[in-house]
N, C-alpha and C positions, 0 to 999 in steps of 0.2 A: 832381451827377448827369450822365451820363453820353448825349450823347445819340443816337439809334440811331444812327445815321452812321458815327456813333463807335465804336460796338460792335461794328456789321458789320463796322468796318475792322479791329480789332482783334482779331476771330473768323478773318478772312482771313489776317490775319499770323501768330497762330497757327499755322494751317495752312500756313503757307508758299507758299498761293496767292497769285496775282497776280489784279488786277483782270478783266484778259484774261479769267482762270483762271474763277472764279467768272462772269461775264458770260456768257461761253459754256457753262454749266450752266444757266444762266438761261434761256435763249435769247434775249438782248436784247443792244443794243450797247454797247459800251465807253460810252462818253457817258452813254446813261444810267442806269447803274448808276455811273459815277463822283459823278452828279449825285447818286445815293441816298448814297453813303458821305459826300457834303460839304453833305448838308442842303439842297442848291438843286431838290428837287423833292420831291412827295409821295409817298408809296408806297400801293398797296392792297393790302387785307385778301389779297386771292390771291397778290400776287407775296410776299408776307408769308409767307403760308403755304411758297411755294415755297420762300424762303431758309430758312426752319427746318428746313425736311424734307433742303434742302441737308447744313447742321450739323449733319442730324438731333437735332433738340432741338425740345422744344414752343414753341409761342409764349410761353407764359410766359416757359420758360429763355428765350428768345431776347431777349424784353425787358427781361429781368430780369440779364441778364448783364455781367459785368463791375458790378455793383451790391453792397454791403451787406447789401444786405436779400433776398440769393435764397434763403435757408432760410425767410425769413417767406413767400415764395412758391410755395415747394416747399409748405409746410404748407398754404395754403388750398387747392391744387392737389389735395392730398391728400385734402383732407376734401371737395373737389368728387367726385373720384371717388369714394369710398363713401358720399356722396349718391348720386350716379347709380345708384350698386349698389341702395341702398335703393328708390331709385326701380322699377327694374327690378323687384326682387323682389315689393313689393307690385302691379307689372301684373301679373306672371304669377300673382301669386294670384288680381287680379280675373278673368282671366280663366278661371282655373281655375273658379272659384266660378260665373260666368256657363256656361259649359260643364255644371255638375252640373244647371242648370236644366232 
């Protein structure tokens, strides 16, 4: 397995960006986003979110990438969102229902 560091770096080379390249989308400094791609710091949920939105890819793909198992995560992915849908649907009915009162 593969670990984020690693994935980030290999999503960057992909692209053909350089570190620079990505850090300055970021808006952070060279150092520490070097330090996110070699594992010697932690990252948060937000700047998290920023890289994906970078790659544009959800968090999931992003975690999930360069991995085996990204169809088995595509699929729960999937069935989250048509939960949600369900979800959605039966609000508007409650509220519809509360509304005829």
């Amino acid at each position: 397995m593969k670990t984020l560091g690693e994935k980030l770096r290999l999503l960057r080379i992909n692209r053909s960006w350089s570190q620079e390249d990505v850090a300055h989308e970021l808006n952070m400094s060279l150092p520490g986003y070097s330090k996110i791609e070699r594992n010697k710091t932690d990252i948060t949920l937000s700047r998290l979110e920023q890289i994906a939105k970078l790659y544009q890819m959800t968090l999931i793909e992003l975690i999930a990438y360069g991995e085996e198992d990204i169809t088995e995560n595509k699929k729960y992915q999937k069935l989250l969102e048509e939960k949600d849908k369900e979800i959605m649907s039966l609000q508007r009915r409650i509220i519809e229902l509360i509304d005829k009162k």
